[in-house]
TORVEXFI-142678 format. One line per 10 residues: number of its first residue (from 1); their letters; for each residue x, y, z of C-alpha. Coordinates in steps of 0.02 Angstrom, whole numbers, plus 50000, padded with zeros to 5 digits. Each point is the difference from the previous one (the first is absolute). Last residue first. Example, Ala and Ser with C-alpha at 12.3 -4.5 7.8 and 13.67 -1.06 7.14 Angstrom:
2) sa) 50684,49947,50357 | 49931,49828,50033
END
This chain:
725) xxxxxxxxxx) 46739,44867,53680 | 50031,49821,49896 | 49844,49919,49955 | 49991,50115,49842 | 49810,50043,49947 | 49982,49934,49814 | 49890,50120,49909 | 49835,49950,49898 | 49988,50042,49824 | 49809,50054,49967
715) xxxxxxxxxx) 49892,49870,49946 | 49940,50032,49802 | 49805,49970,49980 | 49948,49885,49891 | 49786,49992,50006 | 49916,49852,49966 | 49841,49983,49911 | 49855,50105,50054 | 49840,49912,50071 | 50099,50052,50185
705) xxxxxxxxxx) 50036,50195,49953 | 49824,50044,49993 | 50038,50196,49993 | 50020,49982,49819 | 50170,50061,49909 | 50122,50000,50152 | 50001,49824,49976 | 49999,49995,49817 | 50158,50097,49965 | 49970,50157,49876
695) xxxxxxxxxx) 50014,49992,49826 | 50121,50130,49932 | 49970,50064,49820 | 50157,50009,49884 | 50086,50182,49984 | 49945,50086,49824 | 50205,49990,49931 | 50033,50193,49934 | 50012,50025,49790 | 49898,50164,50016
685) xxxxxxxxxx) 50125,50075,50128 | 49943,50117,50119 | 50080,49979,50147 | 50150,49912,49906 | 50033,50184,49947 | 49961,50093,49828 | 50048,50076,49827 | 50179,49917,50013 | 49958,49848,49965 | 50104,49813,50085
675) xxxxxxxxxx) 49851,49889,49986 | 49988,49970,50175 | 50159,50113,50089 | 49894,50140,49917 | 50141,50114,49940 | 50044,50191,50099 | 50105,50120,49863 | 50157,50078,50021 | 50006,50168,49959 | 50071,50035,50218
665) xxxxxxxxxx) 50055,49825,50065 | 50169,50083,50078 | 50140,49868,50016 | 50055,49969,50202 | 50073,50088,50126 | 49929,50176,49997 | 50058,50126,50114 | 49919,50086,50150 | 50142,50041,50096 | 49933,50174,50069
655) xxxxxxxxxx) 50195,50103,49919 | 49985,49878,49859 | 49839,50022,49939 | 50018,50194,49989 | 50138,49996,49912 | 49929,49903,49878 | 49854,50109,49997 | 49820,49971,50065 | 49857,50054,49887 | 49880,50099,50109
645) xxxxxxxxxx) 49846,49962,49963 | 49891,50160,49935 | 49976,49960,49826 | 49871,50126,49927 | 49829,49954,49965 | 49982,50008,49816 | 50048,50100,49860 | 50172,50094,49997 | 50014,50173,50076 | 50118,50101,49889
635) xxxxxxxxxx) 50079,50143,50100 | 50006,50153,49909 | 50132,50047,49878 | 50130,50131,50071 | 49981,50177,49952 | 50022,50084,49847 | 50028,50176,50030 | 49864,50098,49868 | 50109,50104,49837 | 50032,50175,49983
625) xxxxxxxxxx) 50162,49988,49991 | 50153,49892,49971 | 50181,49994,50090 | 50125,49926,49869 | 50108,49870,50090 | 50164,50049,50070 | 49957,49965,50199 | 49973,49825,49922 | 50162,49964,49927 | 50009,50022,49829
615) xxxxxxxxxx) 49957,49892,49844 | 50130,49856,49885 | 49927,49994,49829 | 49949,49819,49965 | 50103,49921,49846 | 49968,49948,49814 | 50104,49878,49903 | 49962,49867,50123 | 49913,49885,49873 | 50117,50048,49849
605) xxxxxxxxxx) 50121,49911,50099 | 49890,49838,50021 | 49968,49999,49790 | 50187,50040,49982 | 50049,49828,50105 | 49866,49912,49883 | 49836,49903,50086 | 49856,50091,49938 | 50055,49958,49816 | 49959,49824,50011
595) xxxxxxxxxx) 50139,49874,49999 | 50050,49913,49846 | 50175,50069,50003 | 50039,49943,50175 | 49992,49810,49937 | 50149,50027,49881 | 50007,49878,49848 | 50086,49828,49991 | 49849,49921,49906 | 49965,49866,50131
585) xxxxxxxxxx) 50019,50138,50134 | 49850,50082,49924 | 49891,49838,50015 | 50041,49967,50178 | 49969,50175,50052 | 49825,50013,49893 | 49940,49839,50116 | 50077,50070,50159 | 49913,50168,49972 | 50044,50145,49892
575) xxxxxxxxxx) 50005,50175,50097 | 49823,50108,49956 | 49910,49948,50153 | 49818,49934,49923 | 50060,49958,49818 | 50137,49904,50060 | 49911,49909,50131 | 49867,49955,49868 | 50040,49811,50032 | 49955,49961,49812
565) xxxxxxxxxx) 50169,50123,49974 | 49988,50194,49914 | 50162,50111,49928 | 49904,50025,49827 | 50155,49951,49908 | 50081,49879,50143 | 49824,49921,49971 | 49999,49825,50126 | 49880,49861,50024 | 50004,49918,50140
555) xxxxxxxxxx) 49978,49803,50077 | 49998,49906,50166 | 49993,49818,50009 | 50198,49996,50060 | 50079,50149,49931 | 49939,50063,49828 | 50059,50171,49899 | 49915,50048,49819 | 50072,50111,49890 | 49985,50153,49880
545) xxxxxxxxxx) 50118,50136,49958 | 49994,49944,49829 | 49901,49822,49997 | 49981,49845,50115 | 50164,49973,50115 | 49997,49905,50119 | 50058,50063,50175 | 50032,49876,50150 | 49970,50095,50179 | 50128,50039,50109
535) xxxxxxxxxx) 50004,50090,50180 | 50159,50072,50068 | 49976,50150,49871 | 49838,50054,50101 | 50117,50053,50169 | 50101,50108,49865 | 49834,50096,49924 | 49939,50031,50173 | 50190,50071,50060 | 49999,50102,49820
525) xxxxxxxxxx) 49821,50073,50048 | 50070,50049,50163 | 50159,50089,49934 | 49889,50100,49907 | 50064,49983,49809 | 50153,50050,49887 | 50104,49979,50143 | 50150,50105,50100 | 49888,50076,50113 | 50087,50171,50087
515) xxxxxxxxxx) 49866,50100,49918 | 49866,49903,50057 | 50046,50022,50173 | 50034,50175,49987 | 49802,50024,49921 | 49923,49871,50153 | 50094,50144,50126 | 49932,50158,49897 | 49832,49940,49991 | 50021,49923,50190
505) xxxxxxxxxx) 50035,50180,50076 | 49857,50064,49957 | 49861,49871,50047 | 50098,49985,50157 | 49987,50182,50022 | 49829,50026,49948 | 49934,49844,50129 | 50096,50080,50129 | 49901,50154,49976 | 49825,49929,49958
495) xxxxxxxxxx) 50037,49921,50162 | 50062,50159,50097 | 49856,50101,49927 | 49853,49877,50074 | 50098,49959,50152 | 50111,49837,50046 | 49956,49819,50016 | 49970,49996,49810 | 50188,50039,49957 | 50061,49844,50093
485) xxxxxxxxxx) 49886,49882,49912 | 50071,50093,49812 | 50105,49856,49948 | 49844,49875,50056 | 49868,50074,49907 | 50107,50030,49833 | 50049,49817,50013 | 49800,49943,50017 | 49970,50108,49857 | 50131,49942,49886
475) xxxxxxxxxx) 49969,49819,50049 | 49828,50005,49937 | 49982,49812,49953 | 49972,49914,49842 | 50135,50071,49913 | 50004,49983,49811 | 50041,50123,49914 | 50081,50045,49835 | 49876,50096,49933 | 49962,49893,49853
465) xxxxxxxxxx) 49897,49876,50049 | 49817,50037,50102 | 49989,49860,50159 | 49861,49877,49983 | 50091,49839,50024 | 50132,50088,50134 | 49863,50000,50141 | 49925,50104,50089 | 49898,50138,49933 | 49940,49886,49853
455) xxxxxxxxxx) 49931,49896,50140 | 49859,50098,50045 | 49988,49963,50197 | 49864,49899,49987 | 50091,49869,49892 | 50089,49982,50178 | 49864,49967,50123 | 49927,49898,49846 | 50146,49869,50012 | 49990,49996,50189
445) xxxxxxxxxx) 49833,49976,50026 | 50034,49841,49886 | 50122,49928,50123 | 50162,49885,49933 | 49943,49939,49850 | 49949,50188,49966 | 50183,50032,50034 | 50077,49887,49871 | 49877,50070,49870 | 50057,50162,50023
435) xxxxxxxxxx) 50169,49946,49957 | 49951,49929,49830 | 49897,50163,49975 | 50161,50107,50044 | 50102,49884,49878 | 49909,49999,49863 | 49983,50203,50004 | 50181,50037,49998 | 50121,50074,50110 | 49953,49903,50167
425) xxxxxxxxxx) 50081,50104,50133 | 49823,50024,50101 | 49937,49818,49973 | 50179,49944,50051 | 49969,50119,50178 | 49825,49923,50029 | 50076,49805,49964 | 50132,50039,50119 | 49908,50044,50136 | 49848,49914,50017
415) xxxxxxxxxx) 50054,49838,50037 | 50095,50075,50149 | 49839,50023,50092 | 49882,50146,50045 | 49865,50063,49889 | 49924,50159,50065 | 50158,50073,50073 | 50093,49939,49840 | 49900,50094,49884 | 50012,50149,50081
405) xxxxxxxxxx) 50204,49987,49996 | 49968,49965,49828 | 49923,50155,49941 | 50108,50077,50090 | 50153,49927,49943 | 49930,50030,49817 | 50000,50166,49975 | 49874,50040,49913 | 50024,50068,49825 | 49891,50148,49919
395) xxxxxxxxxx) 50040,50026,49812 | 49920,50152,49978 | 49848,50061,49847 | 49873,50021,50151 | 50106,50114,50084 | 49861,50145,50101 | 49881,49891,50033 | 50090,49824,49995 | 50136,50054,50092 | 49914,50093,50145
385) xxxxxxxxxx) 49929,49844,50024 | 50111,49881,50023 | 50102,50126,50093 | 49862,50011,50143 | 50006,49821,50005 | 50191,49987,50035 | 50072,49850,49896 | 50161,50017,50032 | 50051,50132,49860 | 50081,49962,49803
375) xxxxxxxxxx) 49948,50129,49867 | 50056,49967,49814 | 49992,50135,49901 | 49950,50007,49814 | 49833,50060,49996 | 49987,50086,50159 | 49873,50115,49951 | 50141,50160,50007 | 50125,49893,49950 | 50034,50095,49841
365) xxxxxxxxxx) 50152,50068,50065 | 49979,50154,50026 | 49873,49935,50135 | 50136,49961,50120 | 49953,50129,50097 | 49803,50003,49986 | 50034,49825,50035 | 50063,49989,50164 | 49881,50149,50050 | 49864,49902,49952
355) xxxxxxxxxx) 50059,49842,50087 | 50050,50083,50140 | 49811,50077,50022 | 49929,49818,49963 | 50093,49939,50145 | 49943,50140,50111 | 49830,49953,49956 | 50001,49809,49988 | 50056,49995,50184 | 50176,50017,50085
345) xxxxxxxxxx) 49987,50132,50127 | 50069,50194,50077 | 50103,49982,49821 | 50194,50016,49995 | 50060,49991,49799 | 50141,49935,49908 | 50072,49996,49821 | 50116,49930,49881 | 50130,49884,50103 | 50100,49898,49899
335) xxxxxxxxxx) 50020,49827,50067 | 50152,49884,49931 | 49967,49871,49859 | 50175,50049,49910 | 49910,50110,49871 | 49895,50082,50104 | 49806,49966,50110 | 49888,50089,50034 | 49919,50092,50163 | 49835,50087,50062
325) xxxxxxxxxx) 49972,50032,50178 | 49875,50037,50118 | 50043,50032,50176 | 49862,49978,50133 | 49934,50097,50153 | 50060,50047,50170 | 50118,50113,50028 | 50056,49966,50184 | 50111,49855,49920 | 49989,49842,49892
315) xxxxxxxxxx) 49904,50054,49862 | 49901,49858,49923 | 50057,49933,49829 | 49907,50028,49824 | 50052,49898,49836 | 50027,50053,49807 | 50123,49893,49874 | 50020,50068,49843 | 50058,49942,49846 | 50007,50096,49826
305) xxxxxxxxxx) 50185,49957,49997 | 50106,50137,49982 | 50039,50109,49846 | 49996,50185,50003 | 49813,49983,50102 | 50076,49965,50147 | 50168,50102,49990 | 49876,50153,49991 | 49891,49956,50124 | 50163,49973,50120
295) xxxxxxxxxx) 50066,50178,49975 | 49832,50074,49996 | 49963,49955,50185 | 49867,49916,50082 | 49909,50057,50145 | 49837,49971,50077 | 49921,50062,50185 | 49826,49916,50053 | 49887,50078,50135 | 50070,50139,50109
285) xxxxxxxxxx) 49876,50094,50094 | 49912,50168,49971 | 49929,50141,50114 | 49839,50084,49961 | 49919,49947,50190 | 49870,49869,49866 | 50177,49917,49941 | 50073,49991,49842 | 50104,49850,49929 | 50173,50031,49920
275) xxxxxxxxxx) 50071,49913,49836 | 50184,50083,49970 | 50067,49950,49823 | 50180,50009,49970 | 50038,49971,49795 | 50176,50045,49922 | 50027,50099,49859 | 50144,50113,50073 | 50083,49901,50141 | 50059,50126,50122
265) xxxxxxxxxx) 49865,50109,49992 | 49855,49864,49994 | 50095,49935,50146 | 49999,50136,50084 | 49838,50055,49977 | 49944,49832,50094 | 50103,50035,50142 | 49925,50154,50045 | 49833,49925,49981 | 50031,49859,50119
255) xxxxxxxxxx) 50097,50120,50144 | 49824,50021,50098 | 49988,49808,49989 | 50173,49989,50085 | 49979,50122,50120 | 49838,49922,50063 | 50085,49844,50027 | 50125,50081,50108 | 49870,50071,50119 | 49923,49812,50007
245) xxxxxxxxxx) 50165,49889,50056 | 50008,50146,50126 | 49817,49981,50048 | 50034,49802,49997 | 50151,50005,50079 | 49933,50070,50168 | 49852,49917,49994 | 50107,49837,50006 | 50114,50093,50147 | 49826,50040,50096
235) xxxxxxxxxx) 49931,49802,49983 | 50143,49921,50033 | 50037,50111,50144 | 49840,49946,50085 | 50033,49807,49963 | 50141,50015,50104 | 50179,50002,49969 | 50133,49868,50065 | 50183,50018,49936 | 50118,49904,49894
225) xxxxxxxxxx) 50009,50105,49850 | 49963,49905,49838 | 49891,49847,50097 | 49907,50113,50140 | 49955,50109,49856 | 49969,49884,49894 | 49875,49904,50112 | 49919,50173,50031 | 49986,50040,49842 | 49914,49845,49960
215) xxxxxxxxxx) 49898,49998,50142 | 49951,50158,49936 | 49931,49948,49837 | 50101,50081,49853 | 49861,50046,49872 | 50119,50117,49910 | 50142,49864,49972 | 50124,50089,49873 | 49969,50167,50060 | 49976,49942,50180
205) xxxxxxxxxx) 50175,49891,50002 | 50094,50198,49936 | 49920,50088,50130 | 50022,49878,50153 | 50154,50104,50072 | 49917,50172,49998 | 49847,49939,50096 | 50102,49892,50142 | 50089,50171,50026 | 49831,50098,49984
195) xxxxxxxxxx) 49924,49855,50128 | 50112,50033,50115 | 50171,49902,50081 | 50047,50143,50148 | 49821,49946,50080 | 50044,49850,50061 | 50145,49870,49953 | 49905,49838,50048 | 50162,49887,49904 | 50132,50037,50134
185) xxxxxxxxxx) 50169,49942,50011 | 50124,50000,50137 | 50015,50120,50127 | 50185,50076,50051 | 50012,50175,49863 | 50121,50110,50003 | 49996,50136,49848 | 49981,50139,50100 | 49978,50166,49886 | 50004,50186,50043
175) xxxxxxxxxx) 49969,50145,49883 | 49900,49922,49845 | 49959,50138,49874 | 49856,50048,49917 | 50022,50136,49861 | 49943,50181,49983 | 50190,50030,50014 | 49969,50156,50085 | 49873,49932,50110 | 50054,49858,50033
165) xxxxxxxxxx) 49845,49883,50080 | 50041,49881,50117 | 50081,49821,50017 | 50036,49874,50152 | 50036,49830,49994 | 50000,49886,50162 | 50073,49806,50029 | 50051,49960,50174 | 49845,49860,50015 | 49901,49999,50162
155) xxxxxxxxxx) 50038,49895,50128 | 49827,49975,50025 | 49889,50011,49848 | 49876,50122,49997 | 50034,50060,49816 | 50142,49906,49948 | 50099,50129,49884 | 50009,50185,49993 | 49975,50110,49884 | 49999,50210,50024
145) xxxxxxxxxx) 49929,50112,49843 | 49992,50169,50003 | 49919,50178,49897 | 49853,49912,49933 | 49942,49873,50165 | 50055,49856,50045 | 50052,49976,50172 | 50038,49805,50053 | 49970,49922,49847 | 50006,49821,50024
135) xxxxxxxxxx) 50150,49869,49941 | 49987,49804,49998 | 50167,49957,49911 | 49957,49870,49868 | 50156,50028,49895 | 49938,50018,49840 | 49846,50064,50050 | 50053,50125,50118 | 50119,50077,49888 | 49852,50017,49837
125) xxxxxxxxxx) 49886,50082,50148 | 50155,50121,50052 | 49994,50045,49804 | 49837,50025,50000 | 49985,50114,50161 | 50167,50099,49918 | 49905,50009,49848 | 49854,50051,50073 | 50067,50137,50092 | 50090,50107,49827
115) xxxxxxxxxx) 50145,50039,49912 | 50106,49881,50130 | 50180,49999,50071 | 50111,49907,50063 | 50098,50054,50154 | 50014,49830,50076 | 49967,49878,49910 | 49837,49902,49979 | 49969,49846,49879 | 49945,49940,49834
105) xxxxxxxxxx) 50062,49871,49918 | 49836,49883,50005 | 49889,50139,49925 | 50142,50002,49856 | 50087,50164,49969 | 49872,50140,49876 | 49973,50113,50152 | 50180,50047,50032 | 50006,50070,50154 | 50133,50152,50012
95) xxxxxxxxxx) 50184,49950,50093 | 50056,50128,50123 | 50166,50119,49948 | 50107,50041,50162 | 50030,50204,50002 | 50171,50032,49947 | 50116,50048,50124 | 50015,50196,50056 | 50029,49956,50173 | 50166,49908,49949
85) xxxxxxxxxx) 50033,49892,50155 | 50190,49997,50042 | 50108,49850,49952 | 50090,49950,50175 | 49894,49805,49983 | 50060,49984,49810 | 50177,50037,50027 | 50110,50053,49854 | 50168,50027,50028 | 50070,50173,49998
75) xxxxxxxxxx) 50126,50074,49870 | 50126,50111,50095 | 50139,49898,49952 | 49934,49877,49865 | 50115,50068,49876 | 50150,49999,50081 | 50018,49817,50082 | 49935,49936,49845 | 49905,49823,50013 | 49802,50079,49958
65) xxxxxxxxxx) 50065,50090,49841 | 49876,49924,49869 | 49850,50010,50084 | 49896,50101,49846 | 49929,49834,49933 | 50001,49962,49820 | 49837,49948,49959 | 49989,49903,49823 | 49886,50026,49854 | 49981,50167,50012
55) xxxxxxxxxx) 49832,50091,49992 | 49932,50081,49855 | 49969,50175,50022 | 49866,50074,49870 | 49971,50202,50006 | 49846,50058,49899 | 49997,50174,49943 | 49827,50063,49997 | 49991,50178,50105 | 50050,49915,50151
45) xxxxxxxxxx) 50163,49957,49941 | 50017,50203,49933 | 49951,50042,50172 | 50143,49858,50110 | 50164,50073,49865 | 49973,50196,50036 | 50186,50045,49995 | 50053,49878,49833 | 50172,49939,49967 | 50039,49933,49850
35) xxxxxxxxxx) 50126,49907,49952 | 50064,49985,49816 | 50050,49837,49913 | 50149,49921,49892 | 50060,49928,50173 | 50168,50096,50062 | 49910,50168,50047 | 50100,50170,49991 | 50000,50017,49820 | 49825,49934,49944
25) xxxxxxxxxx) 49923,50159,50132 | 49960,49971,50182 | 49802,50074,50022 | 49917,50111,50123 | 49831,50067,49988 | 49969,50149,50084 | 49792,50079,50024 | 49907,49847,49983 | 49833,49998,49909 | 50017,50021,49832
15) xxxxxxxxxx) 49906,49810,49956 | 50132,49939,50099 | 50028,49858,49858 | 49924,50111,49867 | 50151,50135,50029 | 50120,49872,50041 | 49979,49924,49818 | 49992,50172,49887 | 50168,50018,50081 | 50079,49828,49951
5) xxxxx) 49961,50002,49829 | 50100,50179,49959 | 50144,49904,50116 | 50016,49859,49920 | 49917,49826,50031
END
C-alpha cells in the first residue's frame, strides 16, 4: 500500500474521529508494513470493528523464577487462609428453573428462582412425587411460601424451604433450603399432589382416550407414578384436561379457513373445500374438510393407472370423525396418495360428496361418469350406493378379505377356506363355476350366501382386461390407514398437516429412488417376473407368434402378437404370465420387453414429476375476514340406550386379580347335546327320547295288599356290632 492509498484508509477506518494518529514509516520498520497507532482505539471498536482473539494452544505459566535467590526476594508466598476478603466480589449467580426438564428431574436448590407461584408449587409437586417425600404447605400465601415435611409426625423431619416474592426481580426465589430428610416413603401425599398437577399430566392419555373411566385413571395413576389419589381428584384433573383439551380445539377450527387459503396460495390450482353446518344461535360447525392438490391431479391424469382404491378410518384422537381417502397405485405397485377428506360420518351422503368432488377434479379426464376407472373399497354400504348414483359407468371391486372374513363368521370350518379363496383367484369363468360347485357340495346356503354378493365384484373371472390390475383386495387403502395411525390421534390441522408433509416429502423421496434404479423396469415387477422363470411349461409352436404351452393335463394358448394367454393373467396385469414366460424364453427373446407400458422405470419417474409446495408456519398463515369462527362439531349421540358398564381395563384387571384362566366362549355358538343344532338346547329339542311310563308296584297299588301277589322289598344292610369294647 503506498502512501496516497494509505491516507484515504485511516480516514474511513476512524471514520475522522481521532485527533493524532501516529504511524512508523517503511524506513524505520523491519517488516514490509506500517504501524499504526490510534488514540481513540475502544469508540471506533464500538462503532463496528470486530476484534477476534484466538486463544493459545498451550499455557505457559508465569512461575518461571521460583529457585532464584534474587528474584524472589521481596516476592511473597501465596497463602490462601491470609488472602484478604475482597468486599467488592462478584455477587454469586443462582440457577433459573427450567420448565421444559423432566417432571422426574426436577428438584429445589437453593437460590433458584421462579417466574411465577405455580410453577414453584408444580415443580415441588413433580419433587414430591419422585421421591415420595410427604410435604404440606405450612404458609402459603402470594408474597411466601414455607414447606415442611411430616405434618404431625413426631420427630419431625429437618427438611424446610422457604421462598418470597422479589420485588425487583419480579421473580420467586428460594432463600433457605434443608434438604434432610429421615422418613421413608409415602404414597398418601396430601394436598401438595392436586388435581391441576394430576390434570396437566393426563392431557396427552385424555386426547387419545376421551372416555377415560376413572378407575382407569386412577389405576394409571397409581401404576405411572406410584402414589394413591382418590376418586375426587380423578374426577377434577379429568375436567381439568378436558376444558384445556377443549380451548385448544377451538383454536384449531377457528384456524381452518386460514389454512385453507394457504394452501390454495401455495399450490395454485389446487382444491380445499370447507363444508360447515349452521346452527339455530347463527354459529357454524365443522362438517367435512377436502383437499387434494394440483401437483398429484396432474401426475394422475398424465399417465397412471385409472385405479383407485377409496376407504374411511375412525379418528383416533379428541377429533372425532372419519378420514376419507382416495389412493392409486404406480409403476412399481407402491400407493400414491390422491386425495383425502375428514367428514363428522361415513354415510351415503358424505361419500357421495367425495365422490363428486373426486371427480369434478379428475373430470379433465373424461372420467367424469366413471367410465374407465376402476374403484376398489371394502364393501361399505353407504359407498355402494353413492357409487351407483352418482358412478354408474365404474368398475366397483370389493375387497375380498372382507367379504370373506363375513363369510367365514357365518360358515365356520376349514373346508370352507380354501375353496372360497380359489373361487376368488379363479381367472376364468370354468374354473369359478367348477369351484362353486365344490362349495355347494359342501352347504347350499353357502353357495347362494356368496352369489349374493354379485360375484363380478369379487372374483378374477369377471374382472375388465386391459388396465393392468388385478388386486382383489384394497391394500392401498388399508396401507394408507395404517402409515397415517399416528397422524389421526392428533388435531384436525395437525393431521391434515402431517399427512401434507409425508405426502410431500414421499414424491420427492419415491422420485430419488427411481433415479438411482439401474433397470429398465420396477424392480418389483422384475423380482415377479424372476420368481415366474423357475416354473416351465412346454411350448409348441402353432403359427407366427402363436403357440400352445401344456404341463401335466393343463393346456394354453398363447398370442406373443396380441400379448393375451387362455389364463387371461396377461391380459388382466399387463406382465406375461408363466405360460407367455415359458414360451418367450423358448425363442431367446427378453421377457421385460413384453411388459405393459405402466411398468417402465421412465413411466414411474414421470409419476413423481410434480411436487407439493412446502407452506409456512402457522403464525405465517394469511389472516382472513369477514368470515363465521368454525367451532367444533357437535357431539354425535348414537341410537339406542347408551352403554353404561364400565368396561374393565387390563390394568385394571390386574391390580383386583380378576383374570381369566381359561379360553373365552364369546361368538361361539351353544349345540343341542341331542342332535348336536345350534338353533336350540336339549330342553327343547324336537328329536328328545318321550321317557317310558312307570307302572307302579302292586302292593302299594290297592289298599288290599293280601289278594296282591308278592311284594320284594330290599332289607336294609344290617351292621355287625364288634364284641370287643
Amino acid at each position: 500500500m503506498n502512501f496516497g492509498d494509505f491516507i484515504p484508509f485511516l480516514e474511513k477506518l476512524t471514520n475522522r474521529r481521532c485527533r493524532d494518529v501516529y504511524y512508523y514509516p517503511h524506513e524505520v520498520r523491519s517488516e514490509d508494513e506500517i504501524l499504526v497507532t490510534i488514540d481513540d482505539v475502544d469508540s471506533i471498536l464500538e462503532d463496528g470493528l470486530k476484534a477476534q482473539h484466538v486463544e493459545d494452544d498451550e499455557v505457559i505459566s508465569l512461575k518461571r523464577n521460583f529457585n532464584d535467590p534474587l528474584l524472589n526476594k521481596l516476592c511473597p508466598i501465596q497463602n490462601d487462609d491470609l488472602v484478604e476478603e475482597d468486599h467488592n466480589a462478584i455477587r454469586p449467580i443462582y440457577p433459573r428453573h427450567d420448565h421444559t426438564q423432566e417432571w422426574n428431574q426436577m428438584k429445589p436448590r437453593l437460590g433458584m428462582k421462579y417466574s411465577t407461584i405455580a410453577k414453584l408449587k408444580y415443580s415441588l409437586s413433580c419433587y414430591v412425587v419422585a421421591n415420595g417425600y410427604d410435604l404440606w404447605y405450612k404458609k402459603n400465601d402470594k408474597t411466601r411460601l414455607l414447606v415442611t415435611c411430616c405434618k404431625g409426625k413426631n420427630p419431625t423431619c429437618p427438611f424446610c424451604l422457604y421462598a418470597s416474592w422479589m420485588k425487583e426481580e419480579h421473580t420467586f426465589q428460594i432463600k433457605s433450603l434443608i434438604t434432610e430428610h429421615n422418613y421413608s416413603r409415602a404414597f398418601k401425599l396430601g394436598s401438595i399432589v392436586t388435581y391441576k398437577w394430576i390434570g396437566k399430566e393426563f392431557v396427552n392419555d385424555v386426547l387419545e382416550i376421551p372416555k377415560l373411566s376413572l378407575r382407569k385413571m386412577k389405576a394409571l395413576v397409581s401404576t405411572r407414578y406410584n402414589i394413591n389419589v382418590s376418586v375426587g381428584q380423578c374426577w377434577n384433573a379429568k375436567k381439568l384436561a378436558l376444558s384445556k383439551v377443549e380451548r385448544c380445539l377451538k383454536e384449531q377450527y377457528a384456524k381452518l379457513w386460514d389454512y385453507a387459503t394457504k394452501i390454495r396460495r401455495a399450490n395454485l390450482g389446487s382444491h380445499v373445500e370447507v363444508f360447515l353446518e349452521p346452527q339455530p344461535d347463527n354459529t357454524v360447525v365443522f362438517d367435512r374438510f377436502y383437499v387434494i392438490f394440483k401437483g398429484v391431479v396432474d401426475v394422475w391424469l398424465d399417465g397412471c393407472r385409472k385405479v383407485i382404491g377409496v376407504d374411511g378410518c375412525f379418528l383416533k384422537g379428541v377429533c372425532r370423525g372419519e378420514l376419507l381417502s382416495a389412493v392409486g397405485r404406480d409403476a412399481n405397485n407402491n400407493i400414491y396418495p390422491l386425495a383425502w377428506a375428514v367428514v363428522n360420518v361415513e354415510n351415503k351422503m358424505t361419500w357421495k360428496w367425495f365422490l363428486e368432488n373426486l371427480m369434478e377434479d379428475i373430470g379433465g379426464g373424461g372420467w367424469r361418469n366413471g367410465h374407465g376407472i376402476t374403484i376398489l373399497s371394502d364393501g361399505h354400504k353407504g359407498l355402494f350406493e353413492a357409487l351407483k348414483e352418482r358412478l354408474p359407468n365404474v368398475e366397483h371391486r370389493l375387497c375380498a378379505r372382507h367379504i370373506l372374513a363375513d363369510f367365514h363368521k357365518k360358515f365356520k370350518g376349514e373346508q370352507y377356506f380354501k375353496p372360497s379363496w380359489r373361487a376368488v383367484n379363479a381367472i376364468t369363468i370354468p374354473k369359478f363355476e367348477a369351484t362353486m360347485n365344490e362349495i355347494k357340495s359342501l352347504e347350499s346356503r353357502a353357495y347362494d350366501y356368496l352369489i349374493e354378493r354379485d360375484s363380478r365384484c369379487w372374483s378374477k373371472a369377471f374382472f375388465r382386461e386391459g388396465i393392468d390390475f388385478d388386486a382383489v383386495e384394497n391394500g392401498v387403502s388399508e396401507s394408507f390407514n395404517s402409515i397415517v395411525l399416528d397422524a389421526r390421534r392428533k388435531p384436525l390441522i395437525t393431521m391434515l398437516e402431517d399427512i401434507r408433509c409425508w405426502a410431500m416429502q414421499r414424491l420427492w423421496m419415491q422420485k430419488q429412488n427411481g433415479l438411482s434404479w439401474d433397470l429398465d423396469i420396477c424392480p418389483s415387477i422384475r423380482r415377479e417376473i424372476e420368481d415366474l422363470k423357475e416354473l416351465f411349461w412346454v411350448p409348441y409352436v402353432s403359427g407366427y407368434k402363436e403357440f400352445e404351452v401344456f404341463k401335466g393335463n393343463e393346456r394354453y394358448a398363447i398370442d406373443l402378437n396380441q400379448r393375451a394367454c387362455g389364463c387371461r393373467s396377461w391380459q388382466l396385469t399387463g406382465i406375461p404370465c408363466v405360460h407367455a414366460i415359458s414360451t418367450i424364453l423358448s425363442l431367446n427373446l427378453d421377457v421385460e420387453a413384453f411388459v405393459s407400458n405402466s411398468y417402465p422405470k421412465v413411466s414411474f419417474l414421470n409419476r413423481y414429476e410434480y411436487k407439493i409446495h412446502p407452506l409456512n408456519d402457522s403464525c405465517e398463515w394469511p389472516h382472513v375476514e369477514g368470515l363465521h369462527s368454525i367451532l367444533p362439531p357437535l357431539k354425535r349421540r348414537l341410537p339406542g340406550r347408551p352403554y353404561v358398564k364400565g368396561k374393565r381395563d387390563q390394568a385394571e384387571r390386574e391390580l383386583s386379580r380378576h383374570t381369566r384362566h381359561t379360553v373365552s366362549r364369546v361368538d361361539i355358538p351353544l349345540r343341542c347335546t341331542i342332535c348336536h343344532q345350534t338353533s336350540h338346547t336339549k330342553a327343547t329339542c324336537l328329536s328328545k327320547p318321550t321317557p317310558a311310563p312307570t307302572t307302579a308296584c302292586p302292593c302299594h297299588s290297592t289298599p288290599d295288599s293280601s289278594t296282591s301277589g308278592p311284594c320284594h322289598v330290599k332289607k336294609a344292610p344290617v351292621k355287625k356290632v364288634s364284641d370287643k369294647f
